[in-house]
mmCIF entry with sequence, helices, sheets and N, C-alpha, C, O atoms, coordinates in Angstrom:
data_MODEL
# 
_entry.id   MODEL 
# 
_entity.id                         1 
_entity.type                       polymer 
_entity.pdbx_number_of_molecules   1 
# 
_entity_poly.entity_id                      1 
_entity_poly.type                           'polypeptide(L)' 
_entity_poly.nstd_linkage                   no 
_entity_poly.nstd_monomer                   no 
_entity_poly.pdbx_seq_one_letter_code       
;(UNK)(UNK)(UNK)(UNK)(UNK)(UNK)(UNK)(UNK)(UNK)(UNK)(UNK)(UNK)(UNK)(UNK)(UNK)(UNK)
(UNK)(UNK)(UNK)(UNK)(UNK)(UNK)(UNK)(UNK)(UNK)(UNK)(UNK)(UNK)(UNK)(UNK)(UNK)(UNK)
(UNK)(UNK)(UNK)(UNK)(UNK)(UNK)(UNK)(UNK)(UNK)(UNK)(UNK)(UNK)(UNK)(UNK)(UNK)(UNK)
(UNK)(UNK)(UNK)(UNK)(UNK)(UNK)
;
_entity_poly.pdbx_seq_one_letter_code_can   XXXXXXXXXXXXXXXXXXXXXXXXXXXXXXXXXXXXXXXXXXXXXXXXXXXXXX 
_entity_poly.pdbx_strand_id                 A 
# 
loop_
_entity_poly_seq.entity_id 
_entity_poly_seq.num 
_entity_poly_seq.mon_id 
_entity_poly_seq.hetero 
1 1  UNK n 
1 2  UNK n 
1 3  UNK n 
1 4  UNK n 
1 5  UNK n 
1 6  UNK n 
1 7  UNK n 
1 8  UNK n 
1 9  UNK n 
1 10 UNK n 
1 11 UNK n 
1 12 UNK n 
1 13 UNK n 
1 14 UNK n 
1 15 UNK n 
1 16 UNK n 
1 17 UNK n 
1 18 UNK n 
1 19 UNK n 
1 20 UNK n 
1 21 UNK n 
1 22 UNK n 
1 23 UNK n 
1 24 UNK n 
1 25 UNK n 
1 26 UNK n 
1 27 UNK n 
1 28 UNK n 
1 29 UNK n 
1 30 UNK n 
1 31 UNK n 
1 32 UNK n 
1 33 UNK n 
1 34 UNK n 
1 35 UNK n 
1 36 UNK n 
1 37 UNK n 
1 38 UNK n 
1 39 UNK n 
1 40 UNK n 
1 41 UNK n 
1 42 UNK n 
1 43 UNK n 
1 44 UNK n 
1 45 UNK n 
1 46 UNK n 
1 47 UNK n 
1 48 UNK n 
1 49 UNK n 
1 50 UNK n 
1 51 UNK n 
1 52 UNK n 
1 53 UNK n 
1 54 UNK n 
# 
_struct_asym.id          A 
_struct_asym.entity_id   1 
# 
loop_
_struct_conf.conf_type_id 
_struct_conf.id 
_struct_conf.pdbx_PDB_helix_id 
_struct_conf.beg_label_comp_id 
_struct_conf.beg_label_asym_id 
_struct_conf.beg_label_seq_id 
_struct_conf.pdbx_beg_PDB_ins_code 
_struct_conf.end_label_comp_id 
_struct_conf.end_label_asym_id 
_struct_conf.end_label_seq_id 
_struct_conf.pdbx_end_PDB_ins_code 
_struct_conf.beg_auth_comp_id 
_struct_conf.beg_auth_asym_id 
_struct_conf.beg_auth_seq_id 
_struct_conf.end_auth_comp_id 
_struct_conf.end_auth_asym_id 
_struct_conf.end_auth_seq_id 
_struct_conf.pdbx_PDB_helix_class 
_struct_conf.details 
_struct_conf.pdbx_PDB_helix_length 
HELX_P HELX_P1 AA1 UNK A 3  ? UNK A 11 ? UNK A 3  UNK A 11 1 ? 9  
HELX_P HELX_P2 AA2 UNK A 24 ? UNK A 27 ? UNK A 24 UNK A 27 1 ? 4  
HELX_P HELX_P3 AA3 UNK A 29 ? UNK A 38 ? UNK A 29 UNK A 38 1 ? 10 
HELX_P HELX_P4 AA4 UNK A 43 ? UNK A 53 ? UNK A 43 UNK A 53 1 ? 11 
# 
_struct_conf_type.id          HELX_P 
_struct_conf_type.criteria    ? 
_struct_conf_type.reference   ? 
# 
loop_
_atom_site.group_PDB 
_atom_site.id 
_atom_site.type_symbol 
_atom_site.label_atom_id 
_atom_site.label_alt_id 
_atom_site.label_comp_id 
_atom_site.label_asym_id 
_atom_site.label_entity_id 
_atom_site.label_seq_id 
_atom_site.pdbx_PDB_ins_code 
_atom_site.Cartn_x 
_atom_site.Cartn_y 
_atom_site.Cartn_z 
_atom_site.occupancy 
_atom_site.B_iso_or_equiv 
_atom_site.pdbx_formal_charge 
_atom_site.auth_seq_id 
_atom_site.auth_comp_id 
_atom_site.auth_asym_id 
_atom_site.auth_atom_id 
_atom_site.pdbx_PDB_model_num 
ATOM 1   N N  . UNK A 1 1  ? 90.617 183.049 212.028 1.00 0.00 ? 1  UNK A N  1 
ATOM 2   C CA . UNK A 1 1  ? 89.828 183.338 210.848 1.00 0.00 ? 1  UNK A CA 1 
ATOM 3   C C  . UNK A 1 1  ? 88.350 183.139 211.206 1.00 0.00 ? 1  UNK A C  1 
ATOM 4   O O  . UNK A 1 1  ? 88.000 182.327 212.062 1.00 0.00 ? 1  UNK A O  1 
ATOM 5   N N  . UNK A 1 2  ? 87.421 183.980 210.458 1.00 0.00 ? 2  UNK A N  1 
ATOM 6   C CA . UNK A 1 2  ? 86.089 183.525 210.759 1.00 0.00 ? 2  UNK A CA 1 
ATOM 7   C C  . UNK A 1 2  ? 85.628 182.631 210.216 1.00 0.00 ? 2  UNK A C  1 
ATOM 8   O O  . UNK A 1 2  ? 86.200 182.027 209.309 1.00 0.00 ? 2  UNK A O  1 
ATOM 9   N N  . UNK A 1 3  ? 84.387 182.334 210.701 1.00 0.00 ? 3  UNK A N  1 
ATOM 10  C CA . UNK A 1 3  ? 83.655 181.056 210.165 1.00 0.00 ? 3  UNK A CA 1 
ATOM 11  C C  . UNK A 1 3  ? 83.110 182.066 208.793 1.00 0.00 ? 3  UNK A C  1 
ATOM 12  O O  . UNK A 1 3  ? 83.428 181.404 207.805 1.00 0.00 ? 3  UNK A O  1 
ATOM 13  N N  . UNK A 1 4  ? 82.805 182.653 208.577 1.00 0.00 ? 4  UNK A N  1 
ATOM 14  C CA . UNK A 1 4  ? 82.358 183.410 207.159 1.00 0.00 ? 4  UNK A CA 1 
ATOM 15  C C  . UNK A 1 4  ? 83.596 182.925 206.152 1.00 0.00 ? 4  UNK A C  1 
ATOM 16  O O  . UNK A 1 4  ? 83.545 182.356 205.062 1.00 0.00 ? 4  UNK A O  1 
ATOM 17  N N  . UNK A 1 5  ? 84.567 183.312 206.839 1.00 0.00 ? 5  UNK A N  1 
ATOM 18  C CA . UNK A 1 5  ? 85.679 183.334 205.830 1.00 0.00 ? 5  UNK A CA 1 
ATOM 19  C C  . UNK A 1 5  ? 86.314 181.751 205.244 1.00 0.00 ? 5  UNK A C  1 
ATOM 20  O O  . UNK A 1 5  ? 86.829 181.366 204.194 1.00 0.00 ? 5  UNK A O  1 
ATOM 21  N N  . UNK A 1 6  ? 85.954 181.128 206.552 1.00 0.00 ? 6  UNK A N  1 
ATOM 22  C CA . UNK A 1 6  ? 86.615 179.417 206.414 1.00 0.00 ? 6  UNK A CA 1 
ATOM 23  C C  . UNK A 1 6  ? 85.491 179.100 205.599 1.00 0.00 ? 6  UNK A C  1 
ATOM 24  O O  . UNK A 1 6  ? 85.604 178.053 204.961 1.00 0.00 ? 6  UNK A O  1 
ATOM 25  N N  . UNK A 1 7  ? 84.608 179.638 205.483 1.00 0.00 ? 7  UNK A N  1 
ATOM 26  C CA . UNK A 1 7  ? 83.370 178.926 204.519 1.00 0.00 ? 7  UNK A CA 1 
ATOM 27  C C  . UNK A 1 7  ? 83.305 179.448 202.903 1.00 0.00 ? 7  UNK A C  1 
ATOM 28  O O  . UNK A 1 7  ? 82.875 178.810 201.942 1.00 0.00 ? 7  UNK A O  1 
ATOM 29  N N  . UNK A 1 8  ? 83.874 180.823 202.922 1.00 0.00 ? 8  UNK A N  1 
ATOM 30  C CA . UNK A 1 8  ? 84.168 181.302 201.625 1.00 0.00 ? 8  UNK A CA 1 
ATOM 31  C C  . UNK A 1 8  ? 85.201 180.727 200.867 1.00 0.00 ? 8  UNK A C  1 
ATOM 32  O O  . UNK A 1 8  ? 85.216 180.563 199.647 1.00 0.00 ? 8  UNK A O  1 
ATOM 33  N N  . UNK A 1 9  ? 86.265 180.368 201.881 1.00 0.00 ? 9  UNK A N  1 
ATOM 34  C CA . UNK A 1 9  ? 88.127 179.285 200.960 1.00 0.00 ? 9  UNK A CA 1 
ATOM 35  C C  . UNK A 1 9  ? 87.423 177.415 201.397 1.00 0.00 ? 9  UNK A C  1 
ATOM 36  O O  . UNK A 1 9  ? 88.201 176.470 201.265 1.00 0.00 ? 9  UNK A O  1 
ATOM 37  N N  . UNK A 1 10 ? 86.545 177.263 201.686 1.00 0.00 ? 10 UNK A N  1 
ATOM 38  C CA . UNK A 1 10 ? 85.672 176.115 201.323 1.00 0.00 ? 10 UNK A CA 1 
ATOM 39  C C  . UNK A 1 10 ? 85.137 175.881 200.370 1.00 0.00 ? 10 UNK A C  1 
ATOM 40  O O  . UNK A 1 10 ? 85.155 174.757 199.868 1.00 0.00 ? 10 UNK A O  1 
ATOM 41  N N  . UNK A 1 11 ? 84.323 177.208 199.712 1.00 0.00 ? 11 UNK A N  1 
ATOM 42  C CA . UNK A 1 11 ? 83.326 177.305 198.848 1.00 0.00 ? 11 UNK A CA 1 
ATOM 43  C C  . UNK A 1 11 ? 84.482 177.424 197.940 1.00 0.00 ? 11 UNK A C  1 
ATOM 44  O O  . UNK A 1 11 ? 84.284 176.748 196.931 1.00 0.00 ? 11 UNK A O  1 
ATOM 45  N N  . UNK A 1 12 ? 85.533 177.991 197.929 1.00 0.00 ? 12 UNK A N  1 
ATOM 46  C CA . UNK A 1 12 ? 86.509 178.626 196.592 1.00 0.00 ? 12 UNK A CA 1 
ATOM 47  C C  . UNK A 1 12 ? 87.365 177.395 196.694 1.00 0.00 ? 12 UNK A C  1 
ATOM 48  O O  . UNK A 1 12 ? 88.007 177.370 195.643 1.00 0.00 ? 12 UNK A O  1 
ATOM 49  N N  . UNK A 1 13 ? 87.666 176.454 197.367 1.00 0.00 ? 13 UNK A N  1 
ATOM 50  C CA . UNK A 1 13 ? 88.414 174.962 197.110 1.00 0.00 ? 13 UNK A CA 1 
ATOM 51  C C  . UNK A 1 13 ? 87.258 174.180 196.670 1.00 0.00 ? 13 UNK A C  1 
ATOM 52  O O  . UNK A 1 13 ? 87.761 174.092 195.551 1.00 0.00 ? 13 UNK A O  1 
ATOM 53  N N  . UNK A 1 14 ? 86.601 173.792 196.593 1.00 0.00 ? 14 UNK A N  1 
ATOM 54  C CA . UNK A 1 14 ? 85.742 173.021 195.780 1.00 0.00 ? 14 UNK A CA 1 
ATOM 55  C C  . UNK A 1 14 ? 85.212 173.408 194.743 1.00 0.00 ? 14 UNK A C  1 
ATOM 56  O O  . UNK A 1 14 ? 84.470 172.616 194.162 1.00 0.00 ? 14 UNK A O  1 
ATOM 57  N N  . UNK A 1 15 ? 85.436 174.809 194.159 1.00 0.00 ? 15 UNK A N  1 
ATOM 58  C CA . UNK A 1 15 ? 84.766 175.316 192.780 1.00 0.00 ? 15 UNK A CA 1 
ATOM 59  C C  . UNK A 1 15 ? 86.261 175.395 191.908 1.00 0.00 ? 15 UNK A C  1 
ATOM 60  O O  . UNK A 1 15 ? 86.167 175.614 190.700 1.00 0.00 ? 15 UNK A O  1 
ATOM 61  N N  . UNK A 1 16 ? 87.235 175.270 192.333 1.00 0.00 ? 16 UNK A N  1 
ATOM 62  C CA . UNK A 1 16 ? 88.297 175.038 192.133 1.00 0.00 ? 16 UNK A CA 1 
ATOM 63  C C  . UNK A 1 16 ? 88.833 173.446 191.650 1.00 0.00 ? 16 UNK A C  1 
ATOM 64  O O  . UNK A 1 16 ? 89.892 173.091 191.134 1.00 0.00 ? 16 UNK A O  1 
ATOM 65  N N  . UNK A 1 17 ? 87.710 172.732 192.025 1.00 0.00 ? 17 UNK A N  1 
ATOM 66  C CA . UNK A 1 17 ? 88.442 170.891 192.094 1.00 0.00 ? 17 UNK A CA 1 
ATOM 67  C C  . UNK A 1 17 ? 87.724 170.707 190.493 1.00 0.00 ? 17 UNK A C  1 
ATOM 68  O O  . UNK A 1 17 ? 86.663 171.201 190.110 1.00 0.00 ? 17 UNK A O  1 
ATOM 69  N N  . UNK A 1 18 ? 88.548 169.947 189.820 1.00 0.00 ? 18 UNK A N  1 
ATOM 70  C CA . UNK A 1 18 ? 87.985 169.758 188.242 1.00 0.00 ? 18 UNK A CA 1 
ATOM 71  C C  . UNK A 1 18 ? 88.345 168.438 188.432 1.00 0.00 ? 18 UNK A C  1 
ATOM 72  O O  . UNK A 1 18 ? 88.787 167.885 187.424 1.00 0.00 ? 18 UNK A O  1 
ATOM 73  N N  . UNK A 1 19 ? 88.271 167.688 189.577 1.00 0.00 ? 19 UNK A N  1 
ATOM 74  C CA . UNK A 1 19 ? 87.459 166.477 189.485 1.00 0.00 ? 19 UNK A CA 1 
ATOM 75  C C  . UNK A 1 19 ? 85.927 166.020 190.225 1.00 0.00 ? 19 UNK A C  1 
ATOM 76  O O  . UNK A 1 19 ? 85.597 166.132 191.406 1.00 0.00 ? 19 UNK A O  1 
ATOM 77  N N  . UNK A 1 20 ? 85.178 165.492 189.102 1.00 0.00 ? 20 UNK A N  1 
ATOM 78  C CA . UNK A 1 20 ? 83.899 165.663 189.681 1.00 0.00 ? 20 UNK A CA 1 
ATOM 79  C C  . UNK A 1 20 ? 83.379 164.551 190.705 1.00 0.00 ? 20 UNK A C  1 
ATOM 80  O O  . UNK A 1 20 ? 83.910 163.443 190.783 1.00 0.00 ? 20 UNK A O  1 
ATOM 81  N N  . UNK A 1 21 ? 82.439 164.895 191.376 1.00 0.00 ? 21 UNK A N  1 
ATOM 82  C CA . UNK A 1 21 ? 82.367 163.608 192.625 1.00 0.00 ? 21 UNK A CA 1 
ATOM 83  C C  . UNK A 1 21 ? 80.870 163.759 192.643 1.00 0.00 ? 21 UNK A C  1 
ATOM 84  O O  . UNK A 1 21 ? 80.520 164.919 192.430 1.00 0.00 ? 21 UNK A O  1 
ATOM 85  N N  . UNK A 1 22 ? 79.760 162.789 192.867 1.00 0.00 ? 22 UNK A N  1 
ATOM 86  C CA . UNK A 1 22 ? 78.585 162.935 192.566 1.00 0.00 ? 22 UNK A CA 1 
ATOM 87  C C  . UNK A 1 22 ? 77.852 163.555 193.687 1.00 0.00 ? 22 UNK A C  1 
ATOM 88  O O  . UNK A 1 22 ? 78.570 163.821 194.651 1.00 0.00 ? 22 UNK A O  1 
ATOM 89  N N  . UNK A 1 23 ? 76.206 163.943 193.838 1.00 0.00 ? 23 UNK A N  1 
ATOM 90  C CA . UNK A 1 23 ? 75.680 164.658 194.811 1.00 0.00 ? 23 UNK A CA 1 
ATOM 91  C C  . UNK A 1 23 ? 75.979 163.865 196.414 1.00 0.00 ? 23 UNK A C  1 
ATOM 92  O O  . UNK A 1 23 ? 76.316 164.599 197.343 1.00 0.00 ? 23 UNK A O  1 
ATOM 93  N N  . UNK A 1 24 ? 75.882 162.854 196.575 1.00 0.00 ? 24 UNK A N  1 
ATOM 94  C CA . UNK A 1 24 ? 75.994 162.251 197.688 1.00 0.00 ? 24 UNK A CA 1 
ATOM 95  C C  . UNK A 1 24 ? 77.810 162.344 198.270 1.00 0.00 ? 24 UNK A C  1 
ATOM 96  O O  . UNK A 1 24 ? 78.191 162.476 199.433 1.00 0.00 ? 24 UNK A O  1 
ATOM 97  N N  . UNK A 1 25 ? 78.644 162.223 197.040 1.00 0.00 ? 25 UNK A N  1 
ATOM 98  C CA . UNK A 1 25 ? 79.775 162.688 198.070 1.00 0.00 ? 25 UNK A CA 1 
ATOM 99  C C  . UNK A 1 25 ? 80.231 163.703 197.792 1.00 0.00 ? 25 UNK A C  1 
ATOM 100 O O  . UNK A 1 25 ? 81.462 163.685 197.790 1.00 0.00 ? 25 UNK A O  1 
ATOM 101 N N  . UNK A 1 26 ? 79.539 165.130 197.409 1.00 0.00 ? 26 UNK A N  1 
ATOM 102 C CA . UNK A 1 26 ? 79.429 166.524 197.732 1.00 0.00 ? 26 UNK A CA 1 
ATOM 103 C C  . UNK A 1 26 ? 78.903 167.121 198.935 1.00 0.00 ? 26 UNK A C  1 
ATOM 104 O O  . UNK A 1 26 ? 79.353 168.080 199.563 1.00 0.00 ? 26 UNK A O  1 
ATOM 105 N N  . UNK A 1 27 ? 77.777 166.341 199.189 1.00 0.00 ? 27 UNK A N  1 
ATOM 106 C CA . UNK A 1 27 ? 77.136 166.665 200.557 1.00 0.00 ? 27 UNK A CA 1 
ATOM 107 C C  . UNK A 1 27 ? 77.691 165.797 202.055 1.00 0.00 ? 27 UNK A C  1 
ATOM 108 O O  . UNK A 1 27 ? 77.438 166.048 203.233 1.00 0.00 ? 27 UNK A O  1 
ATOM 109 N N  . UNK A 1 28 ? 78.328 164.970 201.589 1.00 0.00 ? 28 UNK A N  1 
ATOM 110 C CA . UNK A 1 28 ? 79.219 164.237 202.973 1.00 0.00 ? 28 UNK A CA 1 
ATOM 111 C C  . UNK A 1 28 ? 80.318 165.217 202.895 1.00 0.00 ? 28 UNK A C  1 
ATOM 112 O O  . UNK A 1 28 ? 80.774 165.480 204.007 1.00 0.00 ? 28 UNK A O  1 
ATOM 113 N N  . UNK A 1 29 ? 80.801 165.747 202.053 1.00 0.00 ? 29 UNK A N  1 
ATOM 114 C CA . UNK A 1 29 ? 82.246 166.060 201.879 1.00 0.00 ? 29 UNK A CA 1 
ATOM 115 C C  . UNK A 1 29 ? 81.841 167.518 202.763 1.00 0.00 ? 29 UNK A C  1 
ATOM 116 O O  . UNK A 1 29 ? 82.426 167.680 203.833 1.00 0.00 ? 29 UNK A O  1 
ATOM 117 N N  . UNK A 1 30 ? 80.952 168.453 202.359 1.00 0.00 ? 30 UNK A N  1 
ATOM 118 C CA . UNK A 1 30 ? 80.455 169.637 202.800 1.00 0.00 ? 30 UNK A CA 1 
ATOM 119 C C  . UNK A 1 30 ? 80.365 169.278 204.555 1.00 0.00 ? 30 UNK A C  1 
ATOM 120 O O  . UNK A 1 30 ? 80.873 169.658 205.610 1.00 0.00 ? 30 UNK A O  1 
ATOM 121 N N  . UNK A 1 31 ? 79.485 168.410 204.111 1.00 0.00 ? 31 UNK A N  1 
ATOM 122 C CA . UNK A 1 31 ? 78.928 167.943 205.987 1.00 0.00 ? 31 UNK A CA 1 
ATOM 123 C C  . UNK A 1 31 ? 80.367 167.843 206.639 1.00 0.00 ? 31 UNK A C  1 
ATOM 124 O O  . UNK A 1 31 ? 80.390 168.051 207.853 1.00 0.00 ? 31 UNK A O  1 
ATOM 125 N N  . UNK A 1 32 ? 81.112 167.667 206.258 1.00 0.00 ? 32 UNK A N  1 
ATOM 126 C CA . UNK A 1 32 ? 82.745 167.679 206.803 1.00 0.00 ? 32 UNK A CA 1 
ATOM 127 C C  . UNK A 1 32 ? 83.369 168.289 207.165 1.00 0.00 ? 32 UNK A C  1 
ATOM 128 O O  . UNK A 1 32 ? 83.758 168.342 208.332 1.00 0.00 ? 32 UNK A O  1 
ATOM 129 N N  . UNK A 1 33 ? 83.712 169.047 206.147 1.00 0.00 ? 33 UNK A N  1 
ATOM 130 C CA . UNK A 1 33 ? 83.916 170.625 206.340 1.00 0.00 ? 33 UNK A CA 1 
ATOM 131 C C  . UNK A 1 33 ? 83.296 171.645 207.066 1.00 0.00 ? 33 UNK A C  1 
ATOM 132 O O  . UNK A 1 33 ? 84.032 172.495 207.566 1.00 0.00 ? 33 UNK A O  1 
ATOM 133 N N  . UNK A 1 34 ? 81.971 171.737 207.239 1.00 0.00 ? 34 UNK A N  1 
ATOM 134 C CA . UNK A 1 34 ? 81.430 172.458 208.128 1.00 0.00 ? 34 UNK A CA 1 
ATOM 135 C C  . UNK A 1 34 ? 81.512 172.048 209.763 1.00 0.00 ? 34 UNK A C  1 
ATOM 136 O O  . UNK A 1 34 ? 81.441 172.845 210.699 1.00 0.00 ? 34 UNK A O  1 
ATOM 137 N N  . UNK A 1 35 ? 81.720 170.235 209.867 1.00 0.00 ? 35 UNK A N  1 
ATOM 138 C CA . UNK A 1 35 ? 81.808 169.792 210.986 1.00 0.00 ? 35 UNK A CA 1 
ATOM 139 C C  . UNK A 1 35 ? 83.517 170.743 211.429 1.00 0.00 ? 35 UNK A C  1 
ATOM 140 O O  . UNK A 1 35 ? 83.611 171.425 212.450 1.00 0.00 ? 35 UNK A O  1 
ATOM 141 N N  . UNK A 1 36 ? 84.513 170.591 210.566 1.00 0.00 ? 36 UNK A N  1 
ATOM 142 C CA . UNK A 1 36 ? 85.999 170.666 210.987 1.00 0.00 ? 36 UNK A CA 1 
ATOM 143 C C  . UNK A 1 36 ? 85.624 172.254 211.020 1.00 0.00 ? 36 UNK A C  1 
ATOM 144 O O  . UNK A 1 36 ? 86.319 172.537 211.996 1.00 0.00 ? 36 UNK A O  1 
ATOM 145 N N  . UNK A 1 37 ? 85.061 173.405 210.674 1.00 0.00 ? 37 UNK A N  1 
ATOM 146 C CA . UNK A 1 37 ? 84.285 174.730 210.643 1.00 0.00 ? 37 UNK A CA 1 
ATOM 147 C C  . UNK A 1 37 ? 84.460 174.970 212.290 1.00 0.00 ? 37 UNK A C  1 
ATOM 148 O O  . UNK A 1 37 ? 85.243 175.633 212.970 1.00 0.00 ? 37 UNK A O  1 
ATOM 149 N N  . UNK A 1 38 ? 83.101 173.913 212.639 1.00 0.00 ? 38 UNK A N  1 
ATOM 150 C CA . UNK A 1 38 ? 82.515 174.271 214.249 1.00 0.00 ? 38 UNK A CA 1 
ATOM 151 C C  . UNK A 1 38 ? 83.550 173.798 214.748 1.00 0.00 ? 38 UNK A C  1 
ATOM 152 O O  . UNK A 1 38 ? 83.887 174.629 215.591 1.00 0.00 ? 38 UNK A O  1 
ATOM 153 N N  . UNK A 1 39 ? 84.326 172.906 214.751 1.00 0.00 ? 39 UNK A N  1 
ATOM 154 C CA . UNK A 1 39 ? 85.540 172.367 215.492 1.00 0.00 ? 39 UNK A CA 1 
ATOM 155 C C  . UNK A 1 39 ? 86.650 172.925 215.898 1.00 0.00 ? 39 UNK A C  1 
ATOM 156 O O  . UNK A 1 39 ? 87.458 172.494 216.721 1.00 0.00 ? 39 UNK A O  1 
ATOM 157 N N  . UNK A 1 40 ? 86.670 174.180 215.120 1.00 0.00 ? 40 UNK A N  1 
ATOM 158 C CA . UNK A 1 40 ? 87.371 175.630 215.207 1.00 0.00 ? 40 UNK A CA 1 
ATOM 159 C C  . UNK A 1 40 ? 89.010 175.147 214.074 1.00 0.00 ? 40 UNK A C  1 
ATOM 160 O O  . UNK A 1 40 ? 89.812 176.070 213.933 1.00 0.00 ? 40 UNK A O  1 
ATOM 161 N N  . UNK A 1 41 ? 89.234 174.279 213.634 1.00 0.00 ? 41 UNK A N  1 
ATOM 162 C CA . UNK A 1 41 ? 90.340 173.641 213.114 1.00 0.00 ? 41 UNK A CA 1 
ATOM 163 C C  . UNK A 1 41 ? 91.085 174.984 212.195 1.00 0.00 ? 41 UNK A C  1 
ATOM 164 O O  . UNK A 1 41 ? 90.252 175.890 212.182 1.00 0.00 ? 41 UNK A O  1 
ATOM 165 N N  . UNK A 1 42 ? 91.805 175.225 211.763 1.00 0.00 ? 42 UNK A N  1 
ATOM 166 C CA . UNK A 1 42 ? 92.236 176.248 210.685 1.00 0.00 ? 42 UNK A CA 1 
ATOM 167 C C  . UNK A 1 42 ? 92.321 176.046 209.639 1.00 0.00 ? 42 UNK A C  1 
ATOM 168 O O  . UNK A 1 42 ? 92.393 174.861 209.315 1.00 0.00 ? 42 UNK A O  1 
ATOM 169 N N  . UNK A 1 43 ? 92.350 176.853 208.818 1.00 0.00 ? 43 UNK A N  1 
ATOM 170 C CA . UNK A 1 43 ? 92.060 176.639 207.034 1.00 0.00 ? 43 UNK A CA 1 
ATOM 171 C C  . UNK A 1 43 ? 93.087 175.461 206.430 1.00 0.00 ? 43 UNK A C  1 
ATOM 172 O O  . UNK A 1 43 ? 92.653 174.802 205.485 1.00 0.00 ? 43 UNK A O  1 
ATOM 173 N N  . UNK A 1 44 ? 94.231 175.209 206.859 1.00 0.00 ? 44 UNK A N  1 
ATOM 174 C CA . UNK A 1 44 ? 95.463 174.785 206.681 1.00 0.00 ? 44 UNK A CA 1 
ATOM 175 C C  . UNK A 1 44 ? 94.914 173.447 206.788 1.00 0.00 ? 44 UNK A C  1 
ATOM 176 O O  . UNK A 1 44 ? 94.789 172.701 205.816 1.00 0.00 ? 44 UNK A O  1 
ATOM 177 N N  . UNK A 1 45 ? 94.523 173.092 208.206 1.00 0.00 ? 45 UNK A N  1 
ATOM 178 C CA . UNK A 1 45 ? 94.176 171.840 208.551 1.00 0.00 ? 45 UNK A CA 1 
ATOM 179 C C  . UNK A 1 45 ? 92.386 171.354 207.626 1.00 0.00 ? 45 UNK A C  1 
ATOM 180 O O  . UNK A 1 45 ? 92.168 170.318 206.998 1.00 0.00 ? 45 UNK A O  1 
ATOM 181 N N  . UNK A 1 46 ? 91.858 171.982 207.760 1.00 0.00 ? 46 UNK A N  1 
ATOM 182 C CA . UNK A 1 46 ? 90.526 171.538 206.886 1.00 0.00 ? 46 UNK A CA 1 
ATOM 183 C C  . UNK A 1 46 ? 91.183 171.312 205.650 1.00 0.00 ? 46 UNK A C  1 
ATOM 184 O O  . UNK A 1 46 ? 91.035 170.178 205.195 1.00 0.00 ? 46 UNK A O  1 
ATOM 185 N N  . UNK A 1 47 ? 91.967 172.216 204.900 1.00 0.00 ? 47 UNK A N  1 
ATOM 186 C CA . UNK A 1 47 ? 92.801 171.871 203.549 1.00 0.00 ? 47 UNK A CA 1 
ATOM 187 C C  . UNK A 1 47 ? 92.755 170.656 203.135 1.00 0.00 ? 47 UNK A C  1 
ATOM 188 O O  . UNK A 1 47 ? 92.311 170.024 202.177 1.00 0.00 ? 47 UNK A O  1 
ATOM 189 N N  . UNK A 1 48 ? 93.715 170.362 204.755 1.00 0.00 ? 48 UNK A N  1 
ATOM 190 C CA . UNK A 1 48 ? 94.482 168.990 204.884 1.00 0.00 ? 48 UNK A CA 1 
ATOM 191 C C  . UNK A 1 48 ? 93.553 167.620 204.307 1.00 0.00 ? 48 UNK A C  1 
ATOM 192 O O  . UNK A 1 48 ? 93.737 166.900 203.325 1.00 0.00 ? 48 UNK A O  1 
ATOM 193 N N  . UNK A 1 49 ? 92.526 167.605 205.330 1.00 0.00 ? 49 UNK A N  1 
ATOM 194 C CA . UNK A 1 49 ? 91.722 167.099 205.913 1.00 0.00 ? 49 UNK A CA 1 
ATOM 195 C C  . UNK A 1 49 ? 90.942 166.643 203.998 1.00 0.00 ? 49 UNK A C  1 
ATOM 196 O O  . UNK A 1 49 ? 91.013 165.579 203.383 1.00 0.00 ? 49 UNK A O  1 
ATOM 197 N N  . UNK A 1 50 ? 90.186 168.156 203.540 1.00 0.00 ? 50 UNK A N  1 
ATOM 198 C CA . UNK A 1 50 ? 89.544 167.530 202.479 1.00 0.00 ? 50 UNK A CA 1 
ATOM 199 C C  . UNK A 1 50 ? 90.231 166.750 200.905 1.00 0.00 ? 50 UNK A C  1 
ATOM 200 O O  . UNK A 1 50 ? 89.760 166.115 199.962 1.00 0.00 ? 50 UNK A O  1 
ATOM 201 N N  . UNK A 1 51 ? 91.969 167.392 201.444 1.00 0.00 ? 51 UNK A N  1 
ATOM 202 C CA . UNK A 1 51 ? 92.830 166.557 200.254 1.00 0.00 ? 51 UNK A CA 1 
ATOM 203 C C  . UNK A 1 51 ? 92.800 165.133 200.439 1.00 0.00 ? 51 UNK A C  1 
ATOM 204 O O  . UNK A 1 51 ? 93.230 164.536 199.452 1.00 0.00 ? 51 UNK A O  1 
ATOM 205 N N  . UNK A 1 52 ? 92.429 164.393 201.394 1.00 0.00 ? 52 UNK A N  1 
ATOM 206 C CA . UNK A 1 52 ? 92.419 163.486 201.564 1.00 0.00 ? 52 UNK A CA 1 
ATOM 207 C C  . UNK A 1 52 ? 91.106 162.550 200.595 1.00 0.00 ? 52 UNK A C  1 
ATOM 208 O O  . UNK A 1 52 ? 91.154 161.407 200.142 1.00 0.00 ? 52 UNK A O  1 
ATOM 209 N N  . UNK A 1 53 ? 90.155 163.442 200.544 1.00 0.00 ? 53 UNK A N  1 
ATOM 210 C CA . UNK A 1 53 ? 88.996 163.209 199.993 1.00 0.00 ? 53 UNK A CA 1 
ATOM 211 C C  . UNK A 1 53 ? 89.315 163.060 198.228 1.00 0.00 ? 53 UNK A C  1 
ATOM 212 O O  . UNK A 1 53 ? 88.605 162.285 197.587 1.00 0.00 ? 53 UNK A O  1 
ATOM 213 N N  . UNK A 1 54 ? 90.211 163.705 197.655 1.00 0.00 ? 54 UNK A N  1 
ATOM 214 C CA . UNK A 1 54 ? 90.707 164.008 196.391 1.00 0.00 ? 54 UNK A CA 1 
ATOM 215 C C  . UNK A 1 54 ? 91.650 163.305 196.381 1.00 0.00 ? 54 UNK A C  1 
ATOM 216 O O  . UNK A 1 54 ? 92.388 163.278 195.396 1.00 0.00 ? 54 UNK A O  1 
# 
């Protein structure tokens, strides 16, 4: 998958979460995701990764 695309089902799982989390752990949480992005990981596993956060 591309990085365009892992960043679009990023952007569409977090506009999706209707629990709210404040600016500081929106932007760690992002910084995360974009790290597991460059890391080449797959959508499945970043999934994984930010359910943990929720």
């Amino acid at each position: 998958m591309k990085q365009e695309e892992l960043l679009k089902q990023v952007y569409d799982y977090f506009d999706n979460i209707k629990k709210p989390f404040d600016q500081r752990g929106k932007i760690t949480t992002l910084r995360c995701a974009l790290q597991m992005i460059e890391d080449g990981l797959s959508w499945k596993d970043i999934k994984d990764q930010l359910g943990k956060y929720f």
